[in-house]
C-alpha positions in Angstrom: 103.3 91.6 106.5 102.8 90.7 109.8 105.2 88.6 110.2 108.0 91.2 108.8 106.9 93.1 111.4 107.2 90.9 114.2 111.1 90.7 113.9 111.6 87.3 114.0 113.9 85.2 111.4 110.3 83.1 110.8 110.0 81.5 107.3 108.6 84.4 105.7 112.0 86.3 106.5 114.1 83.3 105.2 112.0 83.6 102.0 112.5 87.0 101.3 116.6 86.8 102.1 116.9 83.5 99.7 115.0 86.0 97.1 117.0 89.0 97.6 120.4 86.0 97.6 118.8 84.9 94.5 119.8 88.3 92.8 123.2 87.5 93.4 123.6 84.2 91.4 124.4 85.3 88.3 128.0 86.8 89.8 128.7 82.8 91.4 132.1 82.9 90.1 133.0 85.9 91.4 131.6 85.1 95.0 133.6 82.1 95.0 136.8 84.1 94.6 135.5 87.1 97.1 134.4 84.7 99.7 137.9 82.8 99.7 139.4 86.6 99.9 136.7 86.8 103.1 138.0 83.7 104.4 141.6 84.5 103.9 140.5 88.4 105.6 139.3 86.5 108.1 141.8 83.6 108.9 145.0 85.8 109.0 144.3 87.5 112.4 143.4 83.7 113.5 147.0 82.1 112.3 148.7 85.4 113.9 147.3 85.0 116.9 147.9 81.1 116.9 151.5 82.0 116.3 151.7 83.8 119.8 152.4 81.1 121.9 155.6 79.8 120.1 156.6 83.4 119.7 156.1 84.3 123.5 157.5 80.5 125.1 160.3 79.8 122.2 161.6 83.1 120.6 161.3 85.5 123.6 161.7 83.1 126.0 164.4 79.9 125.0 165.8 82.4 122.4 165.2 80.2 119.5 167.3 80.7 116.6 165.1 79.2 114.1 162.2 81.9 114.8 164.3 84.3 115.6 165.1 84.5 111.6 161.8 83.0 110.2 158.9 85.1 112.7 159.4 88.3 111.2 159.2 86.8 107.9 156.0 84.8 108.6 154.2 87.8 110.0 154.7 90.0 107.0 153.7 87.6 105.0 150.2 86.6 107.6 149.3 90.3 106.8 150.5 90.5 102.9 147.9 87.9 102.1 145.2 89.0 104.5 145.8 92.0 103.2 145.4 90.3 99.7 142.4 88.8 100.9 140.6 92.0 102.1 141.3 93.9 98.7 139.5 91.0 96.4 136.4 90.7 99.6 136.0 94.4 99.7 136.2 95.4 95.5 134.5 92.0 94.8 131.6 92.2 97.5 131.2 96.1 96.0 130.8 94.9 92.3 128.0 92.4 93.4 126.4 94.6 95.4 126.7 97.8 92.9 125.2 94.9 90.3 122.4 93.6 92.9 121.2 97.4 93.5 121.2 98.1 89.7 119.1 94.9 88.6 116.7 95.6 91.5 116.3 99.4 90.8 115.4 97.9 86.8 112.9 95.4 88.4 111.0 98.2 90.2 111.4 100.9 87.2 110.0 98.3 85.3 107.4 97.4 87.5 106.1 101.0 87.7 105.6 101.2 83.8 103.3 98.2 83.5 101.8 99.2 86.9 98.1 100.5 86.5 97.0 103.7 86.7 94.9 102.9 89.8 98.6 102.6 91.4 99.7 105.7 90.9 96.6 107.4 92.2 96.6 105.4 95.7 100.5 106.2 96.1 102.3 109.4 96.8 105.0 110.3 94.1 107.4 110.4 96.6 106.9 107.2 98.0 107.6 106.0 94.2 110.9 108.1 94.2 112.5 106.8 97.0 112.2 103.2 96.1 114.3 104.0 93.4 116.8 106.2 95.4 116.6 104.9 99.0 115.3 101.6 99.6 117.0 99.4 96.6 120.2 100.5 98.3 119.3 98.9 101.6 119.3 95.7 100.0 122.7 96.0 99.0 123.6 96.0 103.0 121.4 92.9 103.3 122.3 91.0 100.2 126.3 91.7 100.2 127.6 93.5 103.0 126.2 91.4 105.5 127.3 88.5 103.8 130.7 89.7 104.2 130.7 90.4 107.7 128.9 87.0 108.3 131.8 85.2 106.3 134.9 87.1 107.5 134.0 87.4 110.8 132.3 84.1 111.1 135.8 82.9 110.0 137.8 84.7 112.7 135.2 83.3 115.6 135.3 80.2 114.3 139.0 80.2 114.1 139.8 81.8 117.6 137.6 79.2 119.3 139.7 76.6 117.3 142.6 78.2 118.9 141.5 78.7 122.2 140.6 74.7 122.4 143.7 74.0 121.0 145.9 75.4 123.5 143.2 75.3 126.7 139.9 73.6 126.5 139.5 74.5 130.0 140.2 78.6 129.8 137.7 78.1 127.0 134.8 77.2 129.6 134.7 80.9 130.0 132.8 81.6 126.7 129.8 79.6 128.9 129.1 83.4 129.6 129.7 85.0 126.8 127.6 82.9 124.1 123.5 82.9 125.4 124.3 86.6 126.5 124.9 87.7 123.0 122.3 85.2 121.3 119.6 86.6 123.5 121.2 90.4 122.7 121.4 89.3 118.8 117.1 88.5 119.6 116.5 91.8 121.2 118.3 93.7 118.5 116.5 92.2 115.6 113.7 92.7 116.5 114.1 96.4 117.5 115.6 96.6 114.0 113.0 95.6 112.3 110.1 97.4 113.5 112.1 100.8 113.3 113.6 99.9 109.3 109.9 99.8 108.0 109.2 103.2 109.7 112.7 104.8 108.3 111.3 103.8 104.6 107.9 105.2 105.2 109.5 108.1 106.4 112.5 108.4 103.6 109.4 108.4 100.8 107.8 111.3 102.2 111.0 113.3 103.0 111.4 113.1 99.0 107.9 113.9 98.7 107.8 117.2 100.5 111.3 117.9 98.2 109.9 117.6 95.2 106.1 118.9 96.0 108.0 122.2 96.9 110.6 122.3 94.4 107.9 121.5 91.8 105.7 124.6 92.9 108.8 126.6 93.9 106.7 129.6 92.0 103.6 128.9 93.8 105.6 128.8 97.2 106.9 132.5 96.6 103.7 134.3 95.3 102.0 133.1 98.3 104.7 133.7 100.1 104.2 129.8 101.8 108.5 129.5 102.7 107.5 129.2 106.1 105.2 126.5 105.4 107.4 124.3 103.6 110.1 125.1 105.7 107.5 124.0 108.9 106.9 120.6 107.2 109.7 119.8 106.2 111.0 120.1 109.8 108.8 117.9 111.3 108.9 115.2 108.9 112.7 115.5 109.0 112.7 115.7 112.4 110.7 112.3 112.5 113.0 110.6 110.0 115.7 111.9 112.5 114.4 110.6 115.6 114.1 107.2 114.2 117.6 106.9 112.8 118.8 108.1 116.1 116.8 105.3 117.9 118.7 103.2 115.3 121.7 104.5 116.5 120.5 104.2 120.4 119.9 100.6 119.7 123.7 99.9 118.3 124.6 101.9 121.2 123.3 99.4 123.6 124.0 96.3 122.0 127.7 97.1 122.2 127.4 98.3 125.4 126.1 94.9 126.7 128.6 93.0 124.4 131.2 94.7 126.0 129.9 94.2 129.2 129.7 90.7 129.0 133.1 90.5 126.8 134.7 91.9 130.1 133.2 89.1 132.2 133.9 87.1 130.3 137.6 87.5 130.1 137.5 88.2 133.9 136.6 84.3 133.8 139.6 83.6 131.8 142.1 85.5 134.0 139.9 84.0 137.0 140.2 80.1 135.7 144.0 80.9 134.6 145.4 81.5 138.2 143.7 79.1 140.2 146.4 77.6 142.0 145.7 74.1 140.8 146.1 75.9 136.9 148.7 78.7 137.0 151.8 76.3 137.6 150.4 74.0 134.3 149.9 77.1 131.8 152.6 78.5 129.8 152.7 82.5 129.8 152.4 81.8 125.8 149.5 79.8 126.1 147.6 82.2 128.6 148.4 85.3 126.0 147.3 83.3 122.5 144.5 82.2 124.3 143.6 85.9 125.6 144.7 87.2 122.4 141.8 84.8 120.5 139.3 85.7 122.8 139.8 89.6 122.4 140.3 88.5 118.6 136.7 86.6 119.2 134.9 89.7 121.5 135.0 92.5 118.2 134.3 89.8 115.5 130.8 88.5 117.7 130.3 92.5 118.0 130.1 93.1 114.4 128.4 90.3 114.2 125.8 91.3 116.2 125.4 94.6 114.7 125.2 92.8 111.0 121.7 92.3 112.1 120.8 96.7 111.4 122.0 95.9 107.8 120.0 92.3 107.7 117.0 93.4 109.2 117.3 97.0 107.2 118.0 95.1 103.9 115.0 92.4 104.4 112.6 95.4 105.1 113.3 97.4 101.7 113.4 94.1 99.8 110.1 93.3 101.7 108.9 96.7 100.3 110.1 95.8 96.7 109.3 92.8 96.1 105.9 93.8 97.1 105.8 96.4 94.1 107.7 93.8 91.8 104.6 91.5 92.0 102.1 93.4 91.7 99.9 92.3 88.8 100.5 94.4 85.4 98.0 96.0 83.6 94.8 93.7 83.0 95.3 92.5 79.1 92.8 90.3 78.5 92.4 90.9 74.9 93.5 88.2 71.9 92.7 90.6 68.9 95.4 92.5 66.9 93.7 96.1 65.7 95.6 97.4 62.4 93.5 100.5 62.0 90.1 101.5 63.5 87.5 103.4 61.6 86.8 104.8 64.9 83.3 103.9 65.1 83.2 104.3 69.2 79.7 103.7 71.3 79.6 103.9 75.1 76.8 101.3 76.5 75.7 102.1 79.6 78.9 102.9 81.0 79.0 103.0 85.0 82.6 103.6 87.1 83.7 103.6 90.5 87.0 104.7 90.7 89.3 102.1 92.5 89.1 103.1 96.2 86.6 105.2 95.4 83.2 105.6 97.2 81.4 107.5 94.4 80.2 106.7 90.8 81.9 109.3 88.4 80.7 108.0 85.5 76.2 106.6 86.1 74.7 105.3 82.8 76.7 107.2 80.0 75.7 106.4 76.4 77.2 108.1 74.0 77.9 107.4 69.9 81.0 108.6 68.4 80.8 107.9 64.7 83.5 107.8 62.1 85.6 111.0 61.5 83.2 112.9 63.5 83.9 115.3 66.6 82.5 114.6 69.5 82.8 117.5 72.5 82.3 117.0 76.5 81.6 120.1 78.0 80.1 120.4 81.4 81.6 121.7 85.2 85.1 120.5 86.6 84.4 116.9 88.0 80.9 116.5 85.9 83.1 113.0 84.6 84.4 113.9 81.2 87.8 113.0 81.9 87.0 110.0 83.6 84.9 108.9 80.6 87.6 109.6 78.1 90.1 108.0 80.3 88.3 104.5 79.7 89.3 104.5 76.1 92.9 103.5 76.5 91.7 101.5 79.6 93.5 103.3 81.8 90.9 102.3 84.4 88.1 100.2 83.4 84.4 100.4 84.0 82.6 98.7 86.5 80.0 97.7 84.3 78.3 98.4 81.0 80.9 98.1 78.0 82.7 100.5 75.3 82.0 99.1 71.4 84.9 99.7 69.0 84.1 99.2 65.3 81.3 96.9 66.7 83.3 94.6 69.2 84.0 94.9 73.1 87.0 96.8 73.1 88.5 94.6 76.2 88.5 91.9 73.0 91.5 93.9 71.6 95.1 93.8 72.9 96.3 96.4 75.0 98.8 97.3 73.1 97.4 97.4 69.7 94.7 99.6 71.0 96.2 102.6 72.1 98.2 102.6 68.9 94.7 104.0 67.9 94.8 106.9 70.4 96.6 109.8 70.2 96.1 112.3 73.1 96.8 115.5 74.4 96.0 116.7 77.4 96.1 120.0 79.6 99.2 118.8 81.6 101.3 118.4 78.9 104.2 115.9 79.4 107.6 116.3 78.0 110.9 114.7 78.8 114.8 115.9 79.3 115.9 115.3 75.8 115.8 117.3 72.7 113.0 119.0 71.1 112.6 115.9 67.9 112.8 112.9 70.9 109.8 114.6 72.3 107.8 114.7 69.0 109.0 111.3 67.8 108.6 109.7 71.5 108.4 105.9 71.9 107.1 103.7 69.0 107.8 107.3 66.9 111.0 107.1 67.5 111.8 105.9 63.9 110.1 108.2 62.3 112.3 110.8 59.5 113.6 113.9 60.2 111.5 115.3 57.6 108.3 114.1 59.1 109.2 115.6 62.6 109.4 118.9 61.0 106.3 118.5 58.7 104.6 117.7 62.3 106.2 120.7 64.2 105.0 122.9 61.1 101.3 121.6 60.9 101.5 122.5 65.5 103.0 126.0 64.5 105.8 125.0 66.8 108.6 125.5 64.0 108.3 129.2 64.6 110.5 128.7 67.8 112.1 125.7 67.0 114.1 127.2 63.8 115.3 130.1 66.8 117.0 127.6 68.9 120.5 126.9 69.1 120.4 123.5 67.3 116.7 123.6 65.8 115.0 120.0 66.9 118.2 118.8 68.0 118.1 121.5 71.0 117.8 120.0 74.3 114.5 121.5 76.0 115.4 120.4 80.1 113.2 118.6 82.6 109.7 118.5 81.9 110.5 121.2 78.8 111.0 123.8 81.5 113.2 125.9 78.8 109.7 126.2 77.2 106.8 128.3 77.6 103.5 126.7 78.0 102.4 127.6 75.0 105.6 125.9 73.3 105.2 123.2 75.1 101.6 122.3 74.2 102.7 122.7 70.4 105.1 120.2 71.2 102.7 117.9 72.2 100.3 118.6 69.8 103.0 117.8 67.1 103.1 114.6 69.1 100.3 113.7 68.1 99.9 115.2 64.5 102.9 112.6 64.1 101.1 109.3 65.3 98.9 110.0 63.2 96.2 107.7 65.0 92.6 107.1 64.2 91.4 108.3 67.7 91.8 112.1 68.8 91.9 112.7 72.4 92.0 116.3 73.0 91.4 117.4 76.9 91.9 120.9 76.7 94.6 121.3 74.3 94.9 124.8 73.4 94.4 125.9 77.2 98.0 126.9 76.9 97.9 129.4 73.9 97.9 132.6 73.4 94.9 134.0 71.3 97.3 133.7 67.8 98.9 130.8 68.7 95.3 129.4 69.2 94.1 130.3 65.9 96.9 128.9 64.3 97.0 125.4 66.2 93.2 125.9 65.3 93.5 125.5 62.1 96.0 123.2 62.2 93.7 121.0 64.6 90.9 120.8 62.0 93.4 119.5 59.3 94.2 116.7 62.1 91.0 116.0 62.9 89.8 115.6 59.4 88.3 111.9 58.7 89.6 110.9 62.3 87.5 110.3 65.5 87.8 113.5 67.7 86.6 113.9 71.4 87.3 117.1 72.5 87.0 117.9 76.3 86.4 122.2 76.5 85.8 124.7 79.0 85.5 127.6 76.6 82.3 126.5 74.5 83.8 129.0 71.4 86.4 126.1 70.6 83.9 123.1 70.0 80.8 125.5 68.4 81.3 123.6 65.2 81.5 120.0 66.4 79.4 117.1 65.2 77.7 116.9 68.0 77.8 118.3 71.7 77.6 116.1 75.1 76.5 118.2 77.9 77.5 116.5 81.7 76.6 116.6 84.7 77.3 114.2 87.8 78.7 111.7 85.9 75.5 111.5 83.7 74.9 113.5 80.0 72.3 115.5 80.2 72.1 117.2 76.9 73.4 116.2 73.5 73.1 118.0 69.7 74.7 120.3 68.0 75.3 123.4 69.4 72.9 125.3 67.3 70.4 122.6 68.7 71.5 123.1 72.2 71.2 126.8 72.2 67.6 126.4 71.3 67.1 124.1 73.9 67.8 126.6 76.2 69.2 123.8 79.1 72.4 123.3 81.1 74.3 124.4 77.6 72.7 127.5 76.6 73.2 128.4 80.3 76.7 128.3 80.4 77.3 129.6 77.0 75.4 132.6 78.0 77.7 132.7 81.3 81.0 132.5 79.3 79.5 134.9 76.5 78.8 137.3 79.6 82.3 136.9 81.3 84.0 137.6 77.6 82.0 141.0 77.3 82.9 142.1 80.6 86.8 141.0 80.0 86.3 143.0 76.7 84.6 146.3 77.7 87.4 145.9 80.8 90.0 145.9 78.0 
């Protein structure tokens, strides 16, 4: 990274723009016929201009029939096939870079689904976001535009020199000034790009950040009346994104300030060498104008040029960023072993975990058997580890040592995939997607699954209650994150999720938080069918919903501390009994408030 940073075209940047060039190979053929429509853009201003002499010394001049009848003619056609040339450079270098954009926005969407947990715990959300939205569009700039600027301009300096040489090698000696001055000005500018384009990303991911923290708690932001707040921050981060597009903008401003500067030298040269005395008497008027004409042809062309590098060194700094996430490493799978079915014989050996980045153990020493078709609950205070223990089982982090024994093997031995068919899980933030109400229930590798079965699933979750009301029944579209739902819809939604896997493993973290108390009793019962001869942990704040589990794990600080049933634990009149008597105190005082 240092060496993106230090703005030079080193090998590291070279790398990264034959990557991001890379992207455009598939579309060769249609490169080929958009860089001849470049070159053609390009070369038509060049022949015009080369066409100035004989149209100053012969037609205006000696009168010449010939081009008196043929110039007109040859002019509209110059600019009929540049003009052919700059439609096919312009829709063709659009349809690569549209295609380049696409293919990179896949790359990093699928990057971030086989991305580990860990990543999206050390990253903000909208950092995530504006990859997607922001920064795969600056590659477009780097990967296509600038190629086109490089390549049609390129062509028109190239060409003007050809035609100043042509007609004058010596008026040429005035470029002498022109060239270093803009090299060393192309230098300055690239590196003053690059250091700000990095910023400008950073700055882009947490402008979409603040958006969607505050749009996402919009009724959070009004009860506690925090407008201001938002408002506040999101004026000084804009504010910051602002200045540094504006020094983006000060930087172009200078560069063509000084190319202008020296462009007017230099053609002061030219009109300088022209009239020496020994000169002005050996120069056609034609001559002087075509070669004028190239080299104010020449001055915008090395101007745009210059400027090419914001889009270059913008483009190399969001493909920097990219690739970055591209290759990271996917999820550890180290397993070899296909699991059909578990019997859900689960043991937890000594399990320890630090949590990547972390400074702390959440989880010190944890045993814990879970038999066959039994329920196991974790109760304990908010961050005594029982979602960091359950949280292991589908390995979304892993544990730094000890190990977790499924149906007698190390349950790393088992592919990733194959063992979170085992798991179905529902949890307290309950996800749902912008589709209709049966794509949520039969989500993913459900997604085959009948019509009749969906139902049967939203039955046995209560949830066809307010299905059948809806406009289309299971077919109804439910909005972003179900927000045409109340919670308590939603959480039957996801528990019909995960009636409908129908997995060994039960994962519940807090599933019928959501409810009210008939809806509870209900997706009670229904609960108990599902958990029937299936491997249950249950994570619970109110002890009343996991009285009647097979056993009880009490935690505290990452450690248990207690485990029986809870007619056991209640005699044992420990951390358990304590907080049932706590909660049994708080519901007498909510019901003699009542």
């Amino acid at each position: 990274m240092s060496s993106q940073k230090a703005g030079v075209w080193d090998a590291e940047s070279w790398r990264v723009y034959r990557r991001l060039l890379g992207y455009t190979r598939r579309y060769w053929a249609i490169g080929l016929v958009t860089l001849v429509g470049m070159a053609v853009d390009g070369g038509g201003l060049v022949v015009f201009t080369k066409l100035l002499q004989p149209l100053i010394d012969q037609l205006f001049a000696k009168k010449d029939p010939y081009l008196i009848f043929w110039m007109p003619i040859w002019i509209i056609m110059i600019f009929a096939v540049r003009g052919v040339g700059t439609f096919i450079s312009s829709y063709g270098i659009a349809y690569i870079g549209r295609n380049v954009v696409q293919v990179m926005q896949r790359d990093v969407f699928g990057a971030y689904l086989r991305l580990p947990a860990a990543f999206f715990g050390a990253e903000a959300s909208g950092h995530q976001v504006s990859r997607i939205t922001y920064t795969s569009e600056q590659v477009a700039s780097a990967s296509t535009d600038a190629v086109k600027i490089v390549v049609t301009e390129g062509v028109t300096v190239v060409g003007s020199l050809y035609v100043m040489l042509y007609y004058s090698p010596y008026l040429t000696m005035a470029l002498l000034i022109m060239v270093p001055a803009i090299a060393l000005i192309a230098t300055v500018v690239s590196r003053r790009y690059r250091q700000i384009s990095r910023r400008i990303q950073g700055m882009m991911g947490s402008v979409t950040g603040t958006v969607e923290e505050s749009v996402g708690a919009h009724r959070e932001v009004r009860i506690y009346g925090g407008q201001l707040h938002e408002s506040t921050r999101f004026d000084e981060i804009t504010q910051r994104a602002k200045r540094l597009n504006l020094k983006i903008a000060a930087t172009n401003a200078s560069s063509s300030t000084a190319i202008q500067t020296v462009a007017a030298c230099a053609l002061a040269a030219l009109v300088y060498l022209g009239t020496r005395p020994s000169v002005i008497d050996s120069i056609s008027p034609g001559v002087f104008v075509a070669v004028l004409t190239a080299m104010g042809t020449m001055m915008p062309s090395l101007k745009r040029l210059t400027t090419v590098q914001a889009n270059i060194q913008r483009g190399l700094s969001a493909a920097t960023d990219l690739f970055e996430i591209i290759d990271m490493p996917a999820e550890t799978d180290t397993g070899s072993q296909e699991i059909t079915r578990t019997r859900g014989d689960i043991r937890f050996e000594d399990i320890r975990m630090i949590y990547p980045r972390g400074e702390f153990e959440a989880l010190r020493g944890v045993d814990l058997h879970c038999a066959p078709g039994t329920v196991t609950a974790l109760v304990g205070r908010s961050g005594s580890g029982k979602s960091s223990l359950v949280s292991l089982l589908p390995r979304f982090y892993a544990p730094s040592s000890g190990r977790i024994v499924l149906d007698g093997e190390d349950y790393q031995e088992y592919t990733l995939r194959s063992l979170r068919r085992q798991i179905a899980w529902v949890g307290q933030s309950v996800v749902l997607f912008d589709d209709t109400v049966a794509n949520n229930i039969a989500y993913g590798e459900l997604a085959g699954s009948s019509e009749a079965d969906i139902i049967a699933a939203a039955e046995a979750a209560n949830a066809m209650e307010f299905i059948a009301r809806m406009p289309q029944g299971i077919h109804t579209q439910i909005g972003q994150s179900g927000n045409m739902l109340s919670g308590g819809q939603r959480q039957r939604l996801a528990i019909a999720r995960a009636i409908l896997k129908n997995a060994p493993i039960l994962v519940l973290d807090e599933a019928t938080s959501a409810l009210d108390t008939e809806s509870e009793r209900l997706i009670q019962q229904a609960l108990q069918r599902l958990m029937k001869d299936r491997t249950t942990l249950v994570i619970a704040h109110r002890l009343s919903t996991v009285e009647g589990a097979d056993q009880i794990a009490v935690m505290d600080q990452g450690r248990i501390v207690e485990r029986g049933t809870h007619a056991e634990l209640i005699a044992l009149g420990g951390h358990y009994a304590a907080l049932h008597r706590m909660q049994f105190h708080d519901l007498a005082l909510d019901q003699s408030g009542d």
